[in-house]
C-alpha angles and dihedrals in degrees: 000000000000120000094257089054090052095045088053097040075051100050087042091055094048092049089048082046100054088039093056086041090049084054097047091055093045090056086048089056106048093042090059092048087048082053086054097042089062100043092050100049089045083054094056102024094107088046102053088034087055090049088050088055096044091051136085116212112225121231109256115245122238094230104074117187115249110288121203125193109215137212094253098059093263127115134210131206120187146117115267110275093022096123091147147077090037106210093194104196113201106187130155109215078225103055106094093205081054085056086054097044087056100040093054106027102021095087089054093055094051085047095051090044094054087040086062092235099122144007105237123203121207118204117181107193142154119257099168118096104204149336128059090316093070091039088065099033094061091037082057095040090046094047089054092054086061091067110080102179125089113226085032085060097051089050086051093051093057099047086052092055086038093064104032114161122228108274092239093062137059110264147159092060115198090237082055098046093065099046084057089062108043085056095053084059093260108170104171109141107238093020096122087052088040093055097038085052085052070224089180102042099111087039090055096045099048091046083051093051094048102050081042086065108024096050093035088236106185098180138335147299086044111167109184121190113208091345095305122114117244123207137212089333089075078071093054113073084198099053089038100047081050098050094049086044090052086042086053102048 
């Protein structure tokens, strides 16, 4: 082997060897979010489960504000001309406490929305770091990205969350995934190929792993109000209902 060909064998070992060494750190670091995800949720598990029984979920209403899928993976939901107050939504289709949330304040936030009271930003992300949790939460996350339609989209989320698997066993299944959406009403065409490719995984990982670190998100469900992070009162319709109206005013 001439000296060229070892420098470059050389240089092509070092690069696989900082590459192993990148992933390895990723998975470090999302393992250690997923262990904080469940400490944290066991710390405040008595206070956001109190707030879900203290509170009344409002009935959604049937004119949704105009909802827009963008390019990132986000999706916004507002009346024309609502820029303020911003209610970012970080959930995980996955995360059990996410399917609450939405269960109990996610008709207030769709009211507000259609009210014109506030701009919400959905962002669907992984939280999980590794096993069959994070396997189901990107299939899920991929699938999402194959629904281009707004209102379509919404319909999809909440059949996701719907029919959330328990978090011990795969789930999620591809096969799955499209009947889901036939049922929501999806009509994208090429949304079945689209969902079976997992076209959108990386795309949904890497979008996970940047608002991770970008918006400091430390677990799921995170709603932050004008960039700042609200508690237990994101469980409770009433006090959250309370805290967007006071942003808005």
């Amino acid at each position: 082997m001439g000296k060229a060909a070892r420098d470059q064998s050389a240089r092509d070992r070092i690069k696989a060897q900082r590459e192993a060494e990148r992933k390895q750190e990723q998975r470090k670091r999302m393992t250690t979010i997923a262990t904080v995800v469940v400490v944290a949720l066991a710390a405040v598990g008595a206070g956001w489960w109190y707030s879900i029984q203290s509170g009344q979920s409002e009935e959604t209403t049937t004119a949704l504000a105009p909802i827009t899928v963008q390019s990132d993976g986000s999706v916004v939901m507002a009346k024309a001309g609502v820029d303020e107050p911003v209610l970012d939504v970080y959930e995980d289709f996955q995360c059990p406490i996410c399917r609450e949330l939405d269960k109990t304040s996610g008709p207030t936030v769709k009211n507000l929305a259609a009210e014109g009271k506030v701009k919400v930003v959905y962002h669907p992300i992984t939280i999980f770091g590794e096993g069959v949790v994070r396997d189901n939460s990107v299939r899920a996350g991929a699938a999402a990205r194959c629904v281009p339609d707004g209102r379509q989209w919404m319909a999809y989320h909440d059949k996701l969350f719907e029919e959330q698997p328990p978090e011990t066993v795969e789930g999620f299944k591809t096969g799955e995934l499209v009947e889901w959406g036939k049922e929501a009403g999806v009509t994208a065409p090429g949304f079945e190929q689209c969902v079976t490719s997992q076209q959108h995984a990386k795309a949904h990982a890497d979008y996970s792993n940047a608002q991770i670190e970008s918006a400091q998100i430390q677990g799921t469900p995170t709603l932050k109000l004008n960039g700042t992070a609200l508690g237990n009162e994101a469980f409770n319709p009433s006090q959250l209902r309370q805290a967007i109206l006071d942003a808005a005013k």
